[in-house]
N, C-alpha and C positions, 0 to 999 in steps of 0.2 A: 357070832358074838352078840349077848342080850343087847339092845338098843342101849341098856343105860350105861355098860362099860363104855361104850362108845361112844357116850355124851362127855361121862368122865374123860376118857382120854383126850377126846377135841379139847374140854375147858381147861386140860392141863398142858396143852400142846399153845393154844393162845395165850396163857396167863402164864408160860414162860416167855414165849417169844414177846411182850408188853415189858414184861421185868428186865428181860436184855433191851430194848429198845430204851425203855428209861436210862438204865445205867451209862449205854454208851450216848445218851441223850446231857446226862447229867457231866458223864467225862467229857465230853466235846466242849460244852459250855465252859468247864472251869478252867479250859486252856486258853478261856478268850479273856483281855483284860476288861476291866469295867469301872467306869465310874460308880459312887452308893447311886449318885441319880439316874442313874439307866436301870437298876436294879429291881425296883418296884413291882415291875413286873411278872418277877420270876417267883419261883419258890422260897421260902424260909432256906434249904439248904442248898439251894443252888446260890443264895446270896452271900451266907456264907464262908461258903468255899474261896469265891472271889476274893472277898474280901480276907481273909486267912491270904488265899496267892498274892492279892497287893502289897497286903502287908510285910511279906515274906520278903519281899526282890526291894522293896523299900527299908528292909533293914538291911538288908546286903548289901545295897549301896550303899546306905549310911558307914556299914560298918570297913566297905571296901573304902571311901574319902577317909576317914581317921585312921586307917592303917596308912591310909599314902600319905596323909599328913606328919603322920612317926615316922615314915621312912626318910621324908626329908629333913627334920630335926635330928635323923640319926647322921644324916648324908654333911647336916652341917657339922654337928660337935668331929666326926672326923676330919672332917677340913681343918676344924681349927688343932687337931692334931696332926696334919700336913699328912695322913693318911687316905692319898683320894685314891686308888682304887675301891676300899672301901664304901669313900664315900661315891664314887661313881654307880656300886652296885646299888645301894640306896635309892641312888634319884633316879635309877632304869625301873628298879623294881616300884619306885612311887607311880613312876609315868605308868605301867604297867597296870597297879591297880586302880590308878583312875587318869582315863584320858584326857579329862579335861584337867589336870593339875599344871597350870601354865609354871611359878616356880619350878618343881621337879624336871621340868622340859629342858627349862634354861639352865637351871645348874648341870643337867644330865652332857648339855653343850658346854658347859663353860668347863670343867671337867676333865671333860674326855678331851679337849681342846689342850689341856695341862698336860696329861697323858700321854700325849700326840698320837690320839686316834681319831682321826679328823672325818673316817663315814661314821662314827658313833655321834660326834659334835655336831656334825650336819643332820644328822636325822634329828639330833634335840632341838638344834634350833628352829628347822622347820616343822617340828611339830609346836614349835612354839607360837612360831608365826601362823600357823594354821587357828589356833584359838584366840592369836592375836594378834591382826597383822599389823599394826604400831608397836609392838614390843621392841624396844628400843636395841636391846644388849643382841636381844639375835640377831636384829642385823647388822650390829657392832661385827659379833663372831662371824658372819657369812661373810661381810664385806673384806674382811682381813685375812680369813681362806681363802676367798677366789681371786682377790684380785693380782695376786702371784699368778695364774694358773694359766691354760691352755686361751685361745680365743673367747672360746664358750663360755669358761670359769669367767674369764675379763668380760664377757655380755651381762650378764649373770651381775656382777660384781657394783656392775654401773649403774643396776636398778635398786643393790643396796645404798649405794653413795648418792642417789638421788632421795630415797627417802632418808637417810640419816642428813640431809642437808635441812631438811623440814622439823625432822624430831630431834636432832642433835647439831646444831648448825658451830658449834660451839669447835666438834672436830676437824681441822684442818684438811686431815689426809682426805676426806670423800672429797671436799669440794678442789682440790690438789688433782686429785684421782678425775674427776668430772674434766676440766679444763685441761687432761695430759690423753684423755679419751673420745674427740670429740666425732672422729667417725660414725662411733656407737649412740652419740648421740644425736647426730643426725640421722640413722637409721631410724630409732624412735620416733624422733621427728615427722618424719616422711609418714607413719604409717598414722601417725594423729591427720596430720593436715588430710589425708589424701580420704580419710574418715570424716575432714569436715564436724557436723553437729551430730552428725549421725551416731544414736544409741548413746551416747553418755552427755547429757548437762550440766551433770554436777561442778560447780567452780572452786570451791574451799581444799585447800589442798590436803587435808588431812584424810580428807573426807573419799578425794581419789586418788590417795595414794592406798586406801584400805579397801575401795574397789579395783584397784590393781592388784594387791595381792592377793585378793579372795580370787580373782578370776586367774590369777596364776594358777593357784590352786588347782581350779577347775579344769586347767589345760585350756583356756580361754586368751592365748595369748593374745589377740587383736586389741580384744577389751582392754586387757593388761598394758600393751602398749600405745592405747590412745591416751587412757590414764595416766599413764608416767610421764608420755611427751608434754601432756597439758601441765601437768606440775614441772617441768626441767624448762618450759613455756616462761614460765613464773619466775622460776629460779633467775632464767637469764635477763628478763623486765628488771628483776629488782636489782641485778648486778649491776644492768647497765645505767640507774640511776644512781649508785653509790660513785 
């Protein structure tokens, strides 16, 4: 073969394998997300791609929040048509397209609570408290599920009726529930003291009752119950001052 096909062919053997190299250079890149300020230093069409992919999954979102927010105006006009399974499907499918929709969470609980479907109620409230652990009604609705229930349900029950004594003091039945439970709350107790200052300082009770439930969350029950004992701590100082 003359030398110069053979130069041809080399320059056509590396001037494809450069052009697959960019491409999958350029496809790798747009799958990474990026701020405009980190961009500068890429190419004119590598920036943007990016910026097309940001914009894309930032309308989607937008567009997923205002669908979940019609879902719940649809979930209430049913209601006030005394039509909740409908509106049950509503606040599932609000929760659905957006996770963080605290409203959607609790009606999806309060609801299915009506319905008498009490693991669809419990999943709403707890995802409710997951984005808010002071949300008042979800632990209205957990507290008045468990506290009928097995041991467990009644352990369970006794950490709503402490915080609803903080954010709802107004209700009878928790602090009724609190002084008819007091086992449960000397277990609590025991595992604050025996923890001492150790890992939590915080004193404001609102403030640990919402690192007790985040670390519930977390499956962090120590934390959870060092937090509660120091708040139900409180509760009974100011009892035994009244």
């Amino acid at each position: 073969m003359p030398p110069l096909h053979r130069a041809l062919i080399f320059c056509s053997v590396v001037g494809a394998l450069a052009l697959a190299l960019l491409v999958g250079y350029l496809y790798l890149r747009s799958l990474t997300p990026a701020t405009d300020a980190s961009l500068s230093r890429f190419p004119d069409i590598v920036q943007e791609t990016w910026r097309k992919r940001n914009r894309s999954a930032e309308e989607a979102k937008a567009r997923a929040i205002g669908a979940s927010r019609e879902c719940v105006a649809n979930g209430n006009r049913y209601c006030l048509m005394e039509d909740y399974r409908s509106a049950l499907r509503e606040y599932a499918k609000a929760a659905e397209l957006d996770r963080t929709n605290l409203d959607a969470c609790l009606e999806m609980g309060r609801v299915a609570w009506l319905l008498g479907n009490p693991a669809t109620a419990r999943t709403g409230w707890q995802k409710a408290i997951g984005l808010d652990p002071l949300a008042a009604a979800a632990h209205v609705g957990l507290f008045e599920m468990l506290r009928e229930g097995n041991d467990e349900d009644r352990r369970r029950a006794f950490r709503h009726a402490i915080t609803l004594q903080i954010l709802a003091p107004y209700r009878s039945a928790a602090r009724e529930f609190i002084l008819l439970n007091p086992e449960t709350g000397r277990e609590i107790e025991r595992v604050a003291n025996d923890a001492g200052n150790e890992s939590v300082t915080e004193t404001d009770s609102r403030k640990l009752l919402a690192k007790a439930w985040q670390a519930q969350q977390q499956q962090d029950l120590r934390t959870a119950d060092i937090c509660f004992g120091r708040v139900l701590a409180q509760l009974q100082a100011a009892e035994a001052q009244k």
